[in-house]
C-alpha positions, -999 to 999 in steps of 0.1 A, spaced: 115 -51 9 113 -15 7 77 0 10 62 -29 22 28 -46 16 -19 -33 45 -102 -22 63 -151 -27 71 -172 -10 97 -205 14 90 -204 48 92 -199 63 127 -208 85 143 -191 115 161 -188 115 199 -172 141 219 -142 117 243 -125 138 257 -124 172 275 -82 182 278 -71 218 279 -72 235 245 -48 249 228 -41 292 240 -25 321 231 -45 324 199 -29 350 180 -53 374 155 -41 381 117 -65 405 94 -90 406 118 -96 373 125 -84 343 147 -57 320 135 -40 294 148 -29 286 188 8 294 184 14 270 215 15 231 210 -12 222 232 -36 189 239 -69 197 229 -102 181 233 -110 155 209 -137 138 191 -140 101 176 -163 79 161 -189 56 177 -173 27 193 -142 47 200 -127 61 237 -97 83 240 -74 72 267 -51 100 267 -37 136 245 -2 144 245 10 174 229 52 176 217 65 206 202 91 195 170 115 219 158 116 227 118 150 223 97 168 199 74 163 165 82 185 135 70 172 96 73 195 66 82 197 40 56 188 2 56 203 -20 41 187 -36 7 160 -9 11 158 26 -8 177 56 8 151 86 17 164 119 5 167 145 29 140 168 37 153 208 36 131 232 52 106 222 71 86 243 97 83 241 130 51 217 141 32 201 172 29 165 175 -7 160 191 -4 125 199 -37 109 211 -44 72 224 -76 56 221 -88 22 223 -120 0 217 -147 -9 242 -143 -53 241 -112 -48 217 -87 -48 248 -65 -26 219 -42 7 226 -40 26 195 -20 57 191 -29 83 163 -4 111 156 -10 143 141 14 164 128 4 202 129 22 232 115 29 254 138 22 290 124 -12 290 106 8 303 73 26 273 74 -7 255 67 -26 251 32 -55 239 49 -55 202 41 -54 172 60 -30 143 45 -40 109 61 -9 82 60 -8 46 57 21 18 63 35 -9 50 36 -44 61 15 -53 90 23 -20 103 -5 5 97 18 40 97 47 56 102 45 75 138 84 74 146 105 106 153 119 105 119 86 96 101 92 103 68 52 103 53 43 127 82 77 152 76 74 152 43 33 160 49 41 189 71 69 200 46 43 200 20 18 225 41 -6 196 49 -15 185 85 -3 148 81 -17 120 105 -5 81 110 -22 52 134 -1 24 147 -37 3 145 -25 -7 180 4 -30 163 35 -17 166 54 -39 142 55 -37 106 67 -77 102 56 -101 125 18 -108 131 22 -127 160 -2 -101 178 -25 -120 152 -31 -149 178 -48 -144 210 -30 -164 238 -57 -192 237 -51 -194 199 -77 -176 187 -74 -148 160 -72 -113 176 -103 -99 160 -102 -65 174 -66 -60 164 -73 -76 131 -102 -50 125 -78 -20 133 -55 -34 110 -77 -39 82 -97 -10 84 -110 11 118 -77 25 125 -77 47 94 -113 59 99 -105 66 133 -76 89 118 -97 102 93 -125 116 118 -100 126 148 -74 139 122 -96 166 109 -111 175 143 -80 179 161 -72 202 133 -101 221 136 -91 227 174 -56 235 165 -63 261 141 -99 272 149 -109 266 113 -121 233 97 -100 211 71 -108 223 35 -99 195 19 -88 159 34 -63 134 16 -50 95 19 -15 89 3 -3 50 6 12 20 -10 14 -12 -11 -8 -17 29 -13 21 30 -29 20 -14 -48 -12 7 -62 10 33 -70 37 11 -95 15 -12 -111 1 22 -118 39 31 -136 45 -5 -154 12 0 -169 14 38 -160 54 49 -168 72 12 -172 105 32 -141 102 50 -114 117 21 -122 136 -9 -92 125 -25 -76 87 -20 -43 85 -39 -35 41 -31 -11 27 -52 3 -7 -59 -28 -19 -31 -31 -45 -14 -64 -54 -20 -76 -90 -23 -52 -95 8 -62 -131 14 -56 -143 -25 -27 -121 -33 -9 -130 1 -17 -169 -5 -7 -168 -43 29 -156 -35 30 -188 -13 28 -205 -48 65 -209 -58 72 -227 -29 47 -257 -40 57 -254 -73 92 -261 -66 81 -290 -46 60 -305 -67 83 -299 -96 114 -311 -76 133 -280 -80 156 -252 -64 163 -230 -89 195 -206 -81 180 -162 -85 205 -161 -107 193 -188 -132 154 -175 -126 170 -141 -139 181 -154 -166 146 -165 -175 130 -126 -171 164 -113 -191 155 -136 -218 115 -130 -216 125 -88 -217 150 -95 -248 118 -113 -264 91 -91 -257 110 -58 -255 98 -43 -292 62 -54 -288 52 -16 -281 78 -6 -314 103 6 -289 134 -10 -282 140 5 -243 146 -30 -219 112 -28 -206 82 -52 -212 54 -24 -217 22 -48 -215 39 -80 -203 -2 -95 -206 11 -90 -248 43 -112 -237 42 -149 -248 70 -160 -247 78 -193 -231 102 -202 -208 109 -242 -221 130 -218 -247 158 -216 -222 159 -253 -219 196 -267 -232 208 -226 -220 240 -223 -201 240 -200 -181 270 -183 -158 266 -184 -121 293 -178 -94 318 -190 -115 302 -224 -128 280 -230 -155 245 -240 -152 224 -260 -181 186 -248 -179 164 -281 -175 130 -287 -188 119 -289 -150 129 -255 -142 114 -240 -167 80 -256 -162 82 -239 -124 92 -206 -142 63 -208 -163 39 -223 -138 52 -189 -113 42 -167 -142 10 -184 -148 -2 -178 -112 -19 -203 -90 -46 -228 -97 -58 -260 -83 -51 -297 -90 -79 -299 -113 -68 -264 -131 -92 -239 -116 -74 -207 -114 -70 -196 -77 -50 -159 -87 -28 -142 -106 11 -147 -109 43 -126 -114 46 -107 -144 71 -113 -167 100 -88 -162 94 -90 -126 126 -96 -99 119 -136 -85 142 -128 -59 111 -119 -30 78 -140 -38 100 -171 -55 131 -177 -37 131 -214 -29 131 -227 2 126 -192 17 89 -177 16 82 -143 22 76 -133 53 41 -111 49 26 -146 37 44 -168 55 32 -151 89 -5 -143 75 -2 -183 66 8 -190 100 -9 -166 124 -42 -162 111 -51 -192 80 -39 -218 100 -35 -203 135 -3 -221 137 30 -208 146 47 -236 136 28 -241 99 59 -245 74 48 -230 38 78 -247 23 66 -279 24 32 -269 6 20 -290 -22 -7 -286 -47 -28 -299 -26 -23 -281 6 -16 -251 -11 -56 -252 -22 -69 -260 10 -48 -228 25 -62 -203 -3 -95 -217 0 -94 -215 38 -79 -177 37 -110 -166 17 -133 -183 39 -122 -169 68 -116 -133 61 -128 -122 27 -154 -99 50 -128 -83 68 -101 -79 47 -108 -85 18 -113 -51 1 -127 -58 -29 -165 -46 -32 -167 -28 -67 -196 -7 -57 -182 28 -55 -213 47 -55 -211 63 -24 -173 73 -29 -183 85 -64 -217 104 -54 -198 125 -28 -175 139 -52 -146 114 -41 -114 105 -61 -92 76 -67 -61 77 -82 -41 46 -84 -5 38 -99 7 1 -101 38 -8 -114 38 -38 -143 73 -53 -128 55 -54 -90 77 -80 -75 54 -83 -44 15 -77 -55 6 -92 -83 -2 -64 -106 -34 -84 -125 -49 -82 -89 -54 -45 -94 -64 -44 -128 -87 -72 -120 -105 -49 -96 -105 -20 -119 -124 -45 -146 -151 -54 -119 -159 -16 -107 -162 -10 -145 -186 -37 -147 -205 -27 -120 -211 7 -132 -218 -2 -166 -186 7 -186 -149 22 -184 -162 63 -193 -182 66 -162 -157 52 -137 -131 74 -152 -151 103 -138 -139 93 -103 -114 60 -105 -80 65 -127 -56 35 -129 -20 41 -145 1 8 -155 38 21 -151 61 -5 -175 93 -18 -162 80 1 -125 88 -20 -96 66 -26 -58 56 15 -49 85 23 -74 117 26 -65 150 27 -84 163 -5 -70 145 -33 -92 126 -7 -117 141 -8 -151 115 21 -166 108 56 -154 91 64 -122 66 90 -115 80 121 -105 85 128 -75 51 147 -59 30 142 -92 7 123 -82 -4 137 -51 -5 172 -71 -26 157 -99 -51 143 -75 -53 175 -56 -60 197 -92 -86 167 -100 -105 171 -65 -99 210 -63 -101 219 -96 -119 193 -115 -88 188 -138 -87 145 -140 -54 132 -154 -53 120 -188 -14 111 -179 16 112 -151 47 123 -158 77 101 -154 108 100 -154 140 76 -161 163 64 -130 192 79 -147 171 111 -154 177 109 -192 143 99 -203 116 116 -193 76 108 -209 41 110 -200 20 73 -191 -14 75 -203 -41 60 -181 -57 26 -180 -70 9 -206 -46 30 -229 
């Protein structure tokens, strides 16, 4: 599903942890001291609340690395070039949380190599970062001159939340708080300390870079750590876990209650025809719904269609193309209440409204943490019971995980930045759910102007979930922009008016301009 889908404590306090041999040999350039040129454990400080267990310390060699492909995901490109770095590795756990988390630090070697910043990762999924051999954030970090760091959040899996249950049934609170948000403050606080060690000079300038969980995480660290980065670049988030999560449960009631199954390839007839319809609305003829909030068009106009499917031919009925319309519309109660927002016309069906087959982020949040049942089956969901589950996720763990307090002032007062993409053909996060967020910080500080000073949101048309070229029919960012235009915004006070983008075939190459434009 590509880059998967992933926050709450108060401000802690440093505590020294941990007293391990420092790194030696530190060499002298102009004068002064640089870094340790041996990949040593050093001593190590954390928050309040937080113990270190152990430090390891793993030399890595530089060069060209290639990554293995999946299959139905996007291949990584190689990385060429890297520089030798040390792998700090340090293990920490929670007094009462009965959690081991690991936190990974990636260090270039030769103080050179290093531009003096500190890139925090997140993950995807329910897993909380990339710490693997072949971690492709952290490589690409140290490629890029930063010291990059990653946290497991003490679950090492990035699709099944079992570790959601305790073994008397319970929800795992302590793992549930890593996940959602202590983890990546932990990072935050350890990440630039251990850097500070390694190269006997402090972190100029600190960084998050995520999507999808990791644009989650980053939000939750400008909400409840506002000191933590000076720059948070979070796209296609996460945010409003519990209703976004629920809401792509919706299909499969919809399809019950409607008495449908739908084939992908007759639901993609319905987005080819809504694309065809609403293509022009921006004056430009390109296969890509621009705005799809300006598309109208209704899907009962398929109704009497044929349509070609392996070989047979399927007549569109009336029934169908309620569901389509009801998927679009988004969620709402039996009396009409709107619960969330839906798929945006344009967008791939094939993940969120496949019948008969939920996906599985929901499905387990659905089953390991809403209803604390292994066994819960969303694809028997009805109106109904697909209102008492939204209802019950909110309840539950709106103060946890929700991530959706507009007030921003602390983030904003210390200089902070936020720069978020979301693509407008998101096939797993409803895209309204971030611009719905966006409308509610504006509110809260009195008007678009003064959030733009420290909050810029870019809608990327025809973009699919964290953009990739496999369901995206209009350009991407290119590659690196983004980061680079938040680091000239927090280092050199230059916000972006636009993000440069280009096509998937490379022939087409623009500039999108930034929410509400």
């Amino acid at each position: 599903m590509k880059q998967r889908l992933m926050i709450l404590t108060a401000a802690a306090v440093p505590l020294a942890a941990s007293l391990l041999p420092v790194a030696v040999n530190a060499a002298t350039r102009d004068g002064g001291p640089t870094a340790a040129t041996t990949c040593t454990a050093v001593p190590v400080t954390t928050p309040s609340g937080t113990r270190v267990v152990s430090v390891a310390a793993t030399s890595r060699a530089g060069g060209d690395f290639t990554f293995p492909s999946t299959p139905g995901l996007p291949q990584n490109p190689p990385i060429t070039a890297v520089p030798d770095w040390c792998d700090i590795s340090v293990v920490v756990t929670h007094p009462g949380a009965n959690d081991t988390v690991t936190i990974k630090i990636s260090l270039p070697q030769d103080a050179k190599d290093w531009n003096g910043r500190l890139q925090a990762t997140g993950g995807s999924g329910y897993s909380a970062g990339d710490l693997s051999e072949l971690s492709v954030p952290l490589i690409s970090a140290v490629k890029g001159g930063y010291v990059g760091a990653a946290t497991d959040a003490g679950v090492t899996t990035g699709l099944d939340a079992s570790w959601g249950l305790t073994a008397d049934g319970k929800t795992n609170i302590g793992l549930l708080t890593n996940f959602a948000s202590r983890s990546v403050h932990d990072m935050a606080v350890i990440g630039k300390d251990v850097a500070k060690r390694f190269y006997r000079r402090a972190v100029t300038y600190s960084y998050f870079t995520g999507c999808s969980t990791g644009g989650r995480q980053g939000y939750a660290e400008a909400q409840n750590h506002p000191t933590d980065f000076q720059g948070v670049l979070a796209n296609a988030p996460a945010i409003e876990w519990n209703r976004f999560e629920i809401a792509t449960l919706w299909s499969q009631a919809v399809y019950n209650e409607e008495k449908v199954a739908p084939s992908q390839c007759e639901l993609a007839a319905f987005n080819t025809a809504a694309v065809a319809a609403c293509d022009t609305l921006d004056g430009v003829r390109d296969g890509v719904i621009d705005n799809p909030q300006d598309c109208t068009w209704d899907a009962r106009r398929l109704v009497g269609r044929k349509v070609a499917c392996e070989g047979k031919e399927i007549t569109i009925t009336r029934a169908v193309a309620d569901a389509v319309n009801k998927i679009w519309a988004g969620p709402v109660s039996p009396i009409g209440k709107k619960l969330w927002y839906g798929q945006n016309k344009g967008s791939a069906f094939s993940f969120i409204a496949n019948p008969g087959a939920p996906f599985q982020v929901p499905d387990q949040w659905a089953k390991y943490f809403v209803t604390k049942d292994p066994s819960f089956d969303s694809t028997k969901l009805t109106y109904q019971t697909f209102t008492r589950l939204f209802t019950s996720a909110t309840r539950q763990y709106d103060d946890i995980i929700g991530n959706n307090d507009p007030n921003l002032s602390a983030f904003a007062k210390a200089g902070g930045k936020l720069l978020t993409w979301h693509g407008q053909s998101d096939q797993l996060i409803p895209t309204q759910g971030t611009v719905d967020y966006r409308k509610h910080v504006n509110a809260f500080f009195g008007g678009n102007r003064r959030v733009d000073d420290f909050y810029r949101l870019f809608l990327l048309p025809g973009v699919d979930h964290c953009g990739t070229p496999l369901f995206s029919t209009g350009p991407l960012v290119n590659p690196g922009a983004d980061l680079d235009a938040l680091v000239n915004w927090v280092e050199k006070g230059k916000a972006p008016a636009t993000l440069p983008v280009t096509s998937v075939d490379g022939k087409v190459t623009g500039n999108i301009p930034r929410y509400p434009r």
